[in-house]
GUDODO-652485 format. One record per residue (C-alpha): residue in one letter; x, y, z. Coordinates in pm, 1 decimal, padded with zeros to 6 digits. Example, Ala and Ser with C-alpha at 12.3 -4.5 7.8 and 13.67 -1.06 7.14 Angstrom:
@residuo = a	u = 01230.0	v = -00450.0	w = 00780.0
@residuo = s	u = 01367.0	v = -00106.0	w = 00714.0
***
This chain:
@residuo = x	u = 01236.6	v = 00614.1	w = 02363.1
@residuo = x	u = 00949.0	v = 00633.0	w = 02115.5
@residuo = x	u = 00681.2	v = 00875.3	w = 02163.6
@residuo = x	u = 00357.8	v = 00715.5	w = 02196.1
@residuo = x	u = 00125.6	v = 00771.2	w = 01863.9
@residuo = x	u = -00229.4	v = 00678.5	w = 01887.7
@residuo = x	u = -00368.4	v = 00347.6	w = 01716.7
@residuo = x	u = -00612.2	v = 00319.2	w = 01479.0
@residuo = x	u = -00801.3	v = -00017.0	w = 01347.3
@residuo = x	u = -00821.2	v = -00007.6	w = 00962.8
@residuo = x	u = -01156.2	v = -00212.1	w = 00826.6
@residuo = x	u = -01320.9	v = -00473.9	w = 01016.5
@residuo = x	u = -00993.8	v = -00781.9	w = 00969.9
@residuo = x	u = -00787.9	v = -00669.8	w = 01308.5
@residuo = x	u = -00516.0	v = -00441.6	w = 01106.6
@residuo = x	u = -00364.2	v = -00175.1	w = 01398.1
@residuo = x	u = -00176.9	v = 00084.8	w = 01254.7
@residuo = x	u = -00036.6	v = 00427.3	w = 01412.2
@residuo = x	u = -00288.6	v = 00683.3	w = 01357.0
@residuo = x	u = -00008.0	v = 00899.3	w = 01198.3
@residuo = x	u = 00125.9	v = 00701.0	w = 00853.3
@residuo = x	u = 00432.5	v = 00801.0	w = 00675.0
@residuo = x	u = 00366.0	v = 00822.4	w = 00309.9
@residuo = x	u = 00747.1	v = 00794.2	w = 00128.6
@residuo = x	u = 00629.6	v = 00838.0	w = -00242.3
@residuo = x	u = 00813.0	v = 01153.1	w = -00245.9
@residuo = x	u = 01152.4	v = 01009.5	w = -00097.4
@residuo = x	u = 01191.1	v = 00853.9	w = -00440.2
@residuo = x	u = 01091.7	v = 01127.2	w = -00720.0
@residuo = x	u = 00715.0	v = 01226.3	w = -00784.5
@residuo = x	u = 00776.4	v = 01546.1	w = -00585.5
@residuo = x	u = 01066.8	v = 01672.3	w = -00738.4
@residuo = x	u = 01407.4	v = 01463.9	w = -00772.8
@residuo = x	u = 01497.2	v = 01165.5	w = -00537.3
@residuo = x	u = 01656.5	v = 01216.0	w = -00200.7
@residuo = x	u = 01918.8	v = 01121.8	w = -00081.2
@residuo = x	u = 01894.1	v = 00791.8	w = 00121.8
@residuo = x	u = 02065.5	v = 00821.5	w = 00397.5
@residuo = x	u = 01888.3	v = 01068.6	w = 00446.7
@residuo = x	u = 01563.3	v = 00911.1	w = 00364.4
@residuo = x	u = 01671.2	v = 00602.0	w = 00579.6
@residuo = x	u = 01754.9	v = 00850.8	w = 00867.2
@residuo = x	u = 01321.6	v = 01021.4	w = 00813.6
@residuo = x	u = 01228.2	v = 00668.2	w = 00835.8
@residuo = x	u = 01405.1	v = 00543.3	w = 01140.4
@residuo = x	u = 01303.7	v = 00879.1	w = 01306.1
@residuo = x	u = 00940.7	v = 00846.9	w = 01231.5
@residuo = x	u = 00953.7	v = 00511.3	w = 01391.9
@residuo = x	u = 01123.4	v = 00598.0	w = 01672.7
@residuo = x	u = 00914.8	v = 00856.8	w = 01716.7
@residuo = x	u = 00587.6	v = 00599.3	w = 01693.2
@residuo = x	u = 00461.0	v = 00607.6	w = 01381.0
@residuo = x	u = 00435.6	v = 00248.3	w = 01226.1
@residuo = x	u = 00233.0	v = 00264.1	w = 00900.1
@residuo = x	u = 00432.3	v = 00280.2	w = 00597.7
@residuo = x	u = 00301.4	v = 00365.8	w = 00268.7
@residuo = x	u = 00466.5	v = 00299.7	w = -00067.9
@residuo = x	u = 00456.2	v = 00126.0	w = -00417.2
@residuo = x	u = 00608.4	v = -00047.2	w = -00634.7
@residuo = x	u = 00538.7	v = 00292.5	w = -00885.1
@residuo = x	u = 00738.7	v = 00491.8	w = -00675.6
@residuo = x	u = 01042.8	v = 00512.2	w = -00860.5
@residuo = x	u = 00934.9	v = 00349.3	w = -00969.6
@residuo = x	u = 01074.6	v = -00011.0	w = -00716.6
@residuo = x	u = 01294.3	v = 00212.2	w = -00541.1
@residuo = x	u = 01079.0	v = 00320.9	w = -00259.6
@residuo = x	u = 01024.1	v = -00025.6	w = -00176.5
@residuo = x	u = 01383.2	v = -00119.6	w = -00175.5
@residuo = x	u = 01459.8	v = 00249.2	w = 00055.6
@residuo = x	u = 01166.1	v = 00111.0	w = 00311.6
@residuo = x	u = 01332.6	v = -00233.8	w = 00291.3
@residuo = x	u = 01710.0	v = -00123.7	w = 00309.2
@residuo = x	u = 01589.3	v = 00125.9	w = 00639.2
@residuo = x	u = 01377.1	v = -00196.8	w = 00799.9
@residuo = x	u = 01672.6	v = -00424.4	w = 00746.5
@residuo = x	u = 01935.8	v = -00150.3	w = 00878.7
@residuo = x	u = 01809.3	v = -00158.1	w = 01212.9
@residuo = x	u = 01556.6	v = -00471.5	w = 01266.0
@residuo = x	u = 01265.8	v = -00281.1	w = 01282.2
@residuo = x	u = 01049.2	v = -00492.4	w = 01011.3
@residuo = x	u = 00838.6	v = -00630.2	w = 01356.9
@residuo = x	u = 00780.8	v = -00277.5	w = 01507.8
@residuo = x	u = 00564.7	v = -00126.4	w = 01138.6
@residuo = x	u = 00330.7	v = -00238.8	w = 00910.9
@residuo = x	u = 00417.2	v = -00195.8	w = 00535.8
@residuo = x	u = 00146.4	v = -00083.5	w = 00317.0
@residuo = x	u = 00245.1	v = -00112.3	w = -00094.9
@residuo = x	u = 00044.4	v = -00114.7	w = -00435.8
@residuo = x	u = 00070.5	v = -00268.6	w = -00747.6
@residuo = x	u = -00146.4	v = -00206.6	w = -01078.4
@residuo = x	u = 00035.6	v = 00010.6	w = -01278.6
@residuo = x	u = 00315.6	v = -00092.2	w = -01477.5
@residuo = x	u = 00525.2	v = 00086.5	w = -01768.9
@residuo = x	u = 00467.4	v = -00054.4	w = -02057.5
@residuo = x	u = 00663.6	v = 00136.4	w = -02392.8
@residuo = x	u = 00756.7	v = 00421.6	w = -02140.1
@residuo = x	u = 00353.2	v = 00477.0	w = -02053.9
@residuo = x	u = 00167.7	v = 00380.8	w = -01728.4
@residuo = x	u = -00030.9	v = 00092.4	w = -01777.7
@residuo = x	u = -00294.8	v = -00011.9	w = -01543.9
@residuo = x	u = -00310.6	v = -00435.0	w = -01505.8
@residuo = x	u = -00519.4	v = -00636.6	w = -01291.1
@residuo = x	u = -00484.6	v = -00984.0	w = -01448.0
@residuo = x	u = -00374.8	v = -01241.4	w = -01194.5
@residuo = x	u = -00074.3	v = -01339.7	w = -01308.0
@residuo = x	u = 00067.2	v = -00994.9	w = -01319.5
@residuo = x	u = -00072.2	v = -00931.5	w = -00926.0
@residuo = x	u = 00091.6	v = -01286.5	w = -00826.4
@residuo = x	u = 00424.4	v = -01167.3	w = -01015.3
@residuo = x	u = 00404.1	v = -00765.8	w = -00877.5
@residuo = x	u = 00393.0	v = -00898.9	w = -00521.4
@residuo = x	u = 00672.2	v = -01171.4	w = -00545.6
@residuo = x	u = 00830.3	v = -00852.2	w = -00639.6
@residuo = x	u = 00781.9	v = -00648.0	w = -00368.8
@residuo = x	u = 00827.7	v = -00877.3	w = -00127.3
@residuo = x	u = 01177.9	v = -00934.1	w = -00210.4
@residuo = x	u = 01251.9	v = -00554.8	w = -00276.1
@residuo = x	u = 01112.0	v = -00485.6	w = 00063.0
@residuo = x	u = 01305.1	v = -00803.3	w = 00186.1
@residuo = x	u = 01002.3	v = -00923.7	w = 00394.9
@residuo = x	u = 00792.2	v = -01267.1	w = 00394.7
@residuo = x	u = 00454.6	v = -01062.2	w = 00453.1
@residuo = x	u = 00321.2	v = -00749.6	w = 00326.3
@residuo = x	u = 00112.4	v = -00608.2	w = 00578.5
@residuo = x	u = -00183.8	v = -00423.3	w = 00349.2
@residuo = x	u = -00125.8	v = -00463.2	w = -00031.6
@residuo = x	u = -00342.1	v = -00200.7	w = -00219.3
@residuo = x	u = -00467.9	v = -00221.5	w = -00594.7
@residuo = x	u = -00337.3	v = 00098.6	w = -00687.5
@residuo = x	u = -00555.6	v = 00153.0	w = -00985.1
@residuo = x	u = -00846.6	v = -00038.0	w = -01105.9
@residuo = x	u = -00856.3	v = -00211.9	w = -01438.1
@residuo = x	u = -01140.2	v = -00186.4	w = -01601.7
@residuo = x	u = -01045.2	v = -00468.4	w = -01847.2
@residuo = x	u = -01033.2	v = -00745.4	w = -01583.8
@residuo = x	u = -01310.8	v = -00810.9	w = -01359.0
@residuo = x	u = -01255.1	v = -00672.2	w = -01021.8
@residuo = x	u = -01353.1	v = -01031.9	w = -00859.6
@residuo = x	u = -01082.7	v = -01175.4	w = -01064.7
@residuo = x	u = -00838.3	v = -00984.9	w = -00956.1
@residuo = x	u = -00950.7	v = -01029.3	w = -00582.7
@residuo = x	u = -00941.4	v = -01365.2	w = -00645.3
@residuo = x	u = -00556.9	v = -01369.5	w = -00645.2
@residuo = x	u = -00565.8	v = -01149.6	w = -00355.0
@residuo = x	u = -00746.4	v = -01409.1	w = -00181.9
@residuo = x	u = -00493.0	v = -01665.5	w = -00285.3
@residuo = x	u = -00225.4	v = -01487.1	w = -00174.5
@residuo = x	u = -00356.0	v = -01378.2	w = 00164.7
@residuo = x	u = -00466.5	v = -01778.9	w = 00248.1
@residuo = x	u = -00065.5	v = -01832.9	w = 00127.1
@residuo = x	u = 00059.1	v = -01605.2	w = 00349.8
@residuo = x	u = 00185.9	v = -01350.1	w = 00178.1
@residuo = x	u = -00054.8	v = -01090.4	w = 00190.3
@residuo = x	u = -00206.2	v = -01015.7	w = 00547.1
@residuo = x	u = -00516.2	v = -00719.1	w = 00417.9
@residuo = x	u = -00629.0	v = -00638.9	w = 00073.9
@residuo = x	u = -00693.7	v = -00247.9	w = 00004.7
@residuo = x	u = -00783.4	v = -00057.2	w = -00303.4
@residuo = x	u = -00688.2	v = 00343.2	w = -00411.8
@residuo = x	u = -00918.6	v = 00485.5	w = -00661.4
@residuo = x	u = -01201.5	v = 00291.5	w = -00642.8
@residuo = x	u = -01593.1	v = 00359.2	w = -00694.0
@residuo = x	u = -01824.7	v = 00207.4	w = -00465.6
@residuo = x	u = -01961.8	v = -00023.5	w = -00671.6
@residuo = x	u = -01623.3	v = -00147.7	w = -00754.9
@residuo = x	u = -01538.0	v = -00192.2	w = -00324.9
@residuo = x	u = -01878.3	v = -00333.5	w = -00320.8
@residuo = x	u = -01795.4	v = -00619.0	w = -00564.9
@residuo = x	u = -01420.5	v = -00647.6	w = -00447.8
@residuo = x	u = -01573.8	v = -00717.8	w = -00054.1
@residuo = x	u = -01786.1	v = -00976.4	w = -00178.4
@residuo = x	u = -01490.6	v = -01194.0	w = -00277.5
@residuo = x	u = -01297.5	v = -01090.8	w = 00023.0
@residuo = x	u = -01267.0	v = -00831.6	w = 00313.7
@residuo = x	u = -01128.4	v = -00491.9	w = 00180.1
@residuo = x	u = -00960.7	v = -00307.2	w = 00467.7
@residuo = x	u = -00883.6	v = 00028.7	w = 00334.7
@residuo = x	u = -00976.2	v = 00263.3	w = 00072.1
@residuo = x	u = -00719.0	v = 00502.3	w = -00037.2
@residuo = x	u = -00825.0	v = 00830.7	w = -00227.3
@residuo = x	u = -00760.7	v = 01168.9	w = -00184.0
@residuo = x	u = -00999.4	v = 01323.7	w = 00080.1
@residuo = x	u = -00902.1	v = 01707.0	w = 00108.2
@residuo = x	u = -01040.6	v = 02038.3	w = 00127.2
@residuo = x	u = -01018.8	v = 02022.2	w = -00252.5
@residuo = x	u = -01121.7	v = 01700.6	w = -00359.5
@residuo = x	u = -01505.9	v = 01642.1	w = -00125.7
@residuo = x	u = -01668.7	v = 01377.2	w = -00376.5
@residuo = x	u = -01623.2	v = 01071.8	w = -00199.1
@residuo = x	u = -01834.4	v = 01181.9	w = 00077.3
@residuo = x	u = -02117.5	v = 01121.0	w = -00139.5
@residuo = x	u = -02069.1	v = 00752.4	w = -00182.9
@residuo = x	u = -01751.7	v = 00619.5	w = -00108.2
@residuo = x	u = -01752.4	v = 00720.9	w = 00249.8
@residuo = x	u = -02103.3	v = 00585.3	w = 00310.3
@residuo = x	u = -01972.9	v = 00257.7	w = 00123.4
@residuo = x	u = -01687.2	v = 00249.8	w = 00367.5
@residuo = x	u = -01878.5	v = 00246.6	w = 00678.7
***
C-alpha cells in the first residue's frame, strides 16, 4: 500500500506533483559509476510505492540512459499513469564537449528522443536544461509551445535561468518550474529569481 506523500502544485498551469521528487541523475554516472539497474529499477518502484510521483531526469544523464532506466522501470510494472516524468534537453556532446543548443529543430528532435527512450506519448514537465545564449529564448519557447499544443509536452520548465531570461520565456508561454540549486551554499537566487518566481 503506498504511503501517502503530500502534493504540491508546480506554477500556475494545474501540474500536481508529490512534494517529495526523486532525482535519478546519479543512477546513471555523474556521482560516481552507474548502478546497477535492477537495482535502480527496484529504488524506483519503491519510491513509488512508497508515494512519491515526480521523476526527474535528462537526456544528459548518461548521458540517454537515465531516461531509458525511468522508462524500462515505468514499463516493468504499468506505473507510467501513477508519476509524472520531468526531463531536460539543451546540452548535447558535440566532439566529446557539452554543447548547449536551443535552436528549434534540435528541441523538436531532443524530445522525439526522449519520448521514445522513456517509451511514453507525453512528457509531463520538459525543462531547458541550459540556456543558449545564441538563440533567442522566445525562439526556443516557441517550439515548446508547438509541442505542448501537439501534445507532447504537457509544462515547459527551465534550470539555470536569470530572471530576465524566465521573464521573456513566460511571455511566450507559461513556465511552470524553475530548477536551480537553492542550498545552504548557493543563496543568490533569493535576490531575484525567487521574487521572479512568485
Amino acid at each position: 500500500m503506498a504511503s501517502v506523500v503530500p502534493k504540491v502544485k508546480l506554477g500556475s498551469q494545474g501540474l500536481l506533483v508529490s512534494a517529495q521528487g526523486l532525482g535519478c541523475m546519479g543512477m546513471s554516472g555523474n556521482y560516481g559509476p552507474p548502478k546497477p539497474e535492477p537495482h535502480m529499477i527496484k529504488l524506483i518502484h519503491h519510491a513509488i510505492d512508497s508515494g512519491v510521483t515526480f521523476l526527474d531526469t535528462s537526456d544528459f544523464y548518461g548521458p540517454h540512459t537515465n531516461e531509458i532506466l525511468i522508462g524500462k522501470a515505468l514499463k516493468e510494472k504499468g506505473l507510467r499513469e501513477k508519476v509524472q516524468i520531468a526531463t531536460k534537453f539543451g546540452i548535447r556532446w558535440i566532439d566529446g564537449k557539452p554543447d548547449v543548443c536551443g535552436d528549434p529543430a534540435y528541441v523538436r528532435s531532443a524530445c522525439e528522443a526522449s519520448l521514445k527512450r522513456l517509451q511514453v506519448d507525453c512528457i509531463d514537465l520538459y525543462y531547458i536544461h541550459r540556456i543558449d545564449i545564441r538563440v533567442p529564448i522566445e525562439v526556443t519557447m516557441g517550439e515548446l509551445k508547438k509541442l505542448v499544443e501537439e501534445g507532447k509536452v504537457k509544462y515547459v520548465g527551465l534550470s539555470e535561468a536569470s530572471a530576465s531570461t524566465i521573464r521573456r520565456a513566460h511571455a511566450v508561454h507559461p513556465v511552470t518550474a524553475i530548477q536551480n540549486e537553492w542550498s545552504l551554499w548557493s543563496r543568490d537566487l533569493e535576490d531575484e529569481i525567487i521574487p521572479t518566481c512568485r
